[in-house]
C-alpha positions as a Python dict, from the first residue, in 0.01 Angstrom:
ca = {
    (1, 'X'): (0, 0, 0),
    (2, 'X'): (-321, -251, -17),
    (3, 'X'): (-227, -244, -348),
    (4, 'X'): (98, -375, -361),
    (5, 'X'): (38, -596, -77),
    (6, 'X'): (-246, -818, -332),
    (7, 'X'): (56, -827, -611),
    (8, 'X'): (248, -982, -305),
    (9, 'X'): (5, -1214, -235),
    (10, 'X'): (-79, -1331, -573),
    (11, 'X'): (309, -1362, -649),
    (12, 'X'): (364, -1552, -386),
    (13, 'X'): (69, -1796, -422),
    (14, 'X'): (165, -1844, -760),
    (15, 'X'): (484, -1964, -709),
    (16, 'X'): (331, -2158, -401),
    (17, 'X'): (72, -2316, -612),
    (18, 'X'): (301, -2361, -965),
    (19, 'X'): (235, -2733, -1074),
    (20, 'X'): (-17, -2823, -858),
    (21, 'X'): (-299, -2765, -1061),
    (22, 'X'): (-250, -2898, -1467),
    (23, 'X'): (-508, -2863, -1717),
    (24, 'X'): (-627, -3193, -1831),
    (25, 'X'): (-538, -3194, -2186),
    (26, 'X'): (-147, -3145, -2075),
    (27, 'X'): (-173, -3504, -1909),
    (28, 'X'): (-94, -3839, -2058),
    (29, 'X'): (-344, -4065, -2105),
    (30, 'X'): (-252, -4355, -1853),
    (31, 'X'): (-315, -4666, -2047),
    (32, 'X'): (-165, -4541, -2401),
    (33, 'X'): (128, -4365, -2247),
    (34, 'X'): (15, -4063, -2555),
    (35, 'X'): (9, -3674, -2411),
    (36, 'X'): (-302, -3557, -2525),
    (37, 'X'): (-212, -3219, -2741),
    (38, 'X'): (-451, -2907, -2821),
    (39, 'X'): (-358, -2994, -3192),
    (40, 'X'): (-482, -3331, -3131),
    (41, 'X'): (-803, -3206, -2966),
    (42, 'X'): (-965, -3042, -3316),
    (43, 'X'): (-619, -2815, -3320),
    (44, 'X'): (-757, -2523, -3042),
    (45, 'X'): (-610, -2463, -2772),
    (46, 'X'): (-194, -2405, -2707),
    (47, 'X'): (79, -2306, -2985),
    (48, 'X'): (357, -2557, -3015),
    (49, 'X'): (598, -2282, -2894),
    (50, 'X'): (816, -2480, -2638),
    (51, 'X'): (745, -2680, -2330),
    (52, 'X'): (899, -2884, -2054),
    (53, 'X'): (845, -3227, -2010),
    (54, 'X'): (846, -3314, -1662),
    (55, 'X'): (803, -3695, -1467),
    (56, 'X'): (619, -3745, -1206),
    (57, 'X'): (578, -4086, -1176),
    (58, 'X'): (334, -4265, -1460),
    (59, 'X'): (284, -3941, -1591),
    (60, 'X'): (468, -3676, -1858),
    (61, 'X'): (336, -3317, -1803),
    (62, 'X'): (376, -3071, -2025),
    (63, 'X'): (456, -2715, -1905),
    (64, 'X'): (510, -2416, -2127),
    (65, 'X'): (829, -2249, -2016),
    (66, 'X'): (908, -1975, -2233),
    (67, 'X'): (741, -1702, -2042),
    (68, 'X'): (918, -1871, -1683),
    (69, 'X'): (1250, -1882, -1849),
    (70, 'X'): (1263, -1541, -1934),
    (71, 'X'): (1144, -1393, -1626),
    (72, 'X'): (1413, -1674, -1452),
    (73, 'X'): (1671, -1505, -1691),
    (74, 'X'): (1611, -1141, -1628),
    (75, 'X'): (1635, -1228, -1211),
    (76, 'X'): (1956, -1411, -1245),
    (77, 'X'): (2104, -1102, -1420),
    (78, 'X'): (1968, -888, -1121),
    (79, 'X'): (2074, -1052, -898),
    (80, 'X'): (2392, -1023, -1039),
    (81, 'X'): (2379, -714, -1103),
    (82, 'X'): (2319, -592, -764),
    (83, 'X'): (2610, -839, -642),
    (84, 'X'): (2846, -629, -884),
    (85, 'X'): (2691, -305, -747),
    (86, 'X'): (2779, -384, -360),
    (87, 'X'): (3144, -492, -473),
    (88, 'X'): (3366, -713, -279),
    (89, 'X'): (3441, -506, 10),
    (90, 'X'): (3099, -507, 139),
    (91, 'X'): (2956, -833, -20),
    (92, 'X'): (3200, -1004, 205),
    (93, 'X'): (3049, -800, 537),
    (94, 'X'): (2702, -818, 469),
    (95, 'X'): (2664, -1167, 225),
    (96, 'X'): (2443, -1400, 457),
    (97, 'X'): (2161, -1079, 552),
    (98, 'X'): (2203, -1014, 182),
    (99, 'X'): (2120, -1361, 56),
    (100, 'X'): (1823, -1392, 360),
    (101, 'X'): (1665, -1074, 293),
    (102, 'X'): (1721, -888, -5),
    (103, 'X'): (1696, -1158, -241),
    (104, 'X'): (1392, -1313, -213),
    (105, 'X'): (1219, -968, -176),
    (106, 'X'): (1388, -889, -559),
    (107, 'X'): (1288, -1199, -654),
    (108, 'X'): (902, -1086, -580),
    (109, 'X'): (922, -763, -635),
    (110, 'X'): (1078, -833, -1040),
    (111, 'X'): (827, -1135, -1089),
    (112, 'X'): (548, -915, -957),
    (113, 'X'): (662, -597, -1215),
    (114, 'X'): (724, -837, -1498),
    (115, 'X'): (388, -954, -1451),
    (116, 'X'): (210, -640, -1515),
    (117, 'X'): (429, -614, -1791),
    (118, 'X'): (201, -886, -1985),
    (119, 'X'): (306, -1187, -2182),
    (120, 'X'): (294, -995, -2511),
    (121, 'X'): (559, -718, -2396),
    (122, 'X'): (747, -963, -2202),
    (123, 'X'): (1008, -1037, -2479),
    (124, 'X'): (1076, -667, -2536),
    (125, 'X'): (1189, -615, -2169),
    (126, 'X'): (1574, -600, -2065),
    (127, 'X'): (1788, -524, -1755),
    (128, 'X'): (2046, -254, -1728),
    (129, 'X'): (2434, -374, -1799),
    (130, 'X'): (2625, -110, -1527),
    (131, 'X'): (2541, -2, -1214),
    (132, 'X'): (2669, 338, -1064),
    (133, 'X'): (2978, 388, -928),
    (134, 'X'): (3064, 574, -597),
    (135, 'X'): (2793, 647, -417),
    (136, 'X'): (2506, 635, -677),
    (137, 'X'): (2186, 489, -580),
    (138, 'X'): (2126, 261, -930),
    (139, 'X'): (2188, -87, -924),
    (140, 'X'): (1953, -159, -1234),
    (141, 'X'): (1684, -46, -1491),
    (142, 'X'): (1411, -269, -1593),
    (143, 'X'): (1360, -150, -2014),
    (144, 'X'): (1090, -151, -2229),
    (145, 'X'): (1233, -143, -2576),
    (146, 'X'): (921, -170, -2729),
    (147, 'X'): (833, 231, -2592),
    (148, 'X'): (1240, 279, -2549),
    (149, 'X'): (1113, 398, -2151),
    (150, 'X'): (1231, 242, -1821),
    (151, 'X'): (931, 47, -1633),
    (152, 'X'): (1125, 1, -1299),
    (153, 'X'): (1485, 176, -1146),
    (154, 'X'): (1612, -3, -854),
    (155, 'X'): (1819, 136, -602),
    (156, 'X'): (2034, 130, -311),
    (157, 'X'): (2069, 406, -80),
    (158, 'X'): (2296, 494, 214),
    (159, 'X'): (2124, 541, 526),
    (160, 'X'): (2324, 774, 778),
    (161, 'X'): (2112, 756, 1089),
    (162, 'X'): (2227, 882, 1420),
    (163, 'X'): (2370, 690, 1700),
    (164, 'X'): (2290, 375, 1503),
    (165, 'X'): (2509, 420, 1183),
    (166, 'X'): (2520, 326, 798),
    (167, 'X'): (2233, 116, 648),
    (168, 'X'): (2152, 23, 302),
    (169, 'X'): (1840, 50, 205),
    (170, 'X'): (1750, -159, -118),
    (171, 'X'): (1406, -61, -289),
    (172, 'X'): (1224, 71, -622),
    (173, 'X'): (1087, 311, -806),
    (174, 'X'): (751, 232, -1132),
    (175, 'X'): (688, 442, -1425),
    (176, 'X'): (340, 427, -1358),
    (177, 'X'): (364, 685, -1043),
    (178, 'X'): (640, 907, -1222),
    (179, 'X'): (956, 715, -1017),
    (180, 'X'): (777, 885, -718),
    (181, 'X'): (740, 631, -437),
    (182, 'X'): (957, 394, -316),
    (183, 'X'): (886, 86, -311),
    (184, 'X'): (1097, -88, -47),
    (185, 'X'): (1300, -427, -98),
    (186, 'X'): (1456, -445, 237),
    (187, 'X'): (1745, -311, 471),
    (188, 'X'): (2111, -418, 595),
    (189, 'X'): (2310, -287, 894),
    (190, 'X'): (2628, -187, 771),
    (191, 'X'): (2832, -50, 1071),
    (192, 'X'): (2915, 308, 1295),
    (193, 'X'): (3227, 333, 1029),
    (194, 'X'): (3137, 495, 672),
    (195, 'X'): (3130, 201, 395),
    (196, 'X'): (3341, 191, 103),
    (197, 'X'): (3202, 388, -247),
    (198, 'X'): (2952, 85, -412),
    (199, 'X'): (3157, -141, -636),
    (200, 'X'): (3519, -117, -457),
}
């Protein structure tokens, strides 16, 4: 648990911290108005593989945003994804705790899995089209193509307790520990009434 509670940490500080610090050759020089390159610094340094240009005031900074696209990609689609899974019926009950709690906790918990993954594997990784139906617990896979193996299952499980009712309990399961443990994303109150079967 200490464990996962530094990838936490780090996650969040890097998105916390993300522009605040930019290495000095990625700045314009202020009286030229000329971004000063690694190719124009003896050619070392960063590939010419795509950036973003943003303003901030007298300045252009260039940011590399391949890497941050895809990882920005492959959370939209969960996100989606897990929408689909929950279906109308309950999406419409339990929206606003859904959009509170559960997302930003996917939100971490992908960024934090995609970046163990490493930068060089990161293009081989995909998200699971379809959900299960009924009363499976998948929402999504996270895929390695590169070793055709699953690095991360997420799930959603109903919670019968008694006296209190049906919950949903969102969380995870790595490749590393054999889909073991759970990793836990977060929980919603459904109601004393049984919900509908996921994606009705």
């Amino acid at each position: 648990m200490n464990r996962w509670m530094r990838k936490i940490a780090v996650a969040l500080i890097a998105i916390l911290t993300l522009g605040i610090y930019t290495p000095t050759y990625l700045i314009a020089d202020e009286d030229n108005n000329e971004v000063i390159t690694p190719k124009e610094n003896n050619g070392e340094g960063l590939s010419d593989l795509g950036s973003s240009v943003e303003s901030t005031g007298d300045l252009d900074i260039h940011i590399p945003s391949y890497e941050y696209d895809y990882v920005q990609t492959i959370t939209e689609q969960a996100k989606e994804q897990t929408i689909t899974k929950l279906g109308p019926r309950i999406i419409d009950k339990v929206e606003d705790e859904f959009t509170a709690s559960i997302l930003p906790n996917l939100e971490v918990a992908l960024q934090s899995i995609l970046a163990d993954v490493g930068e060089d594997t990161l293009a081989y990784i995909s998200i699971t089209e379809q959900p299960a139906e009924g009363y499976g617990e998948r929402i999504f896979n996270i895929h390695d193509h590169q070793i055709n193996k699953d690095i991360a299952r997420f799930h959603v499980r109903r919670d019968n307790r008694p006296k209190e009712g049906y919950w949903f309990n969102f969380h995870y399961h790595l490749r590393k520990d054999g889909y073991e443990n759970h990793y836990t994303i977060g929980e919603i109150y459904w109601d004393k009434n049984t919900p509908p079967k996921w994606m009705s």
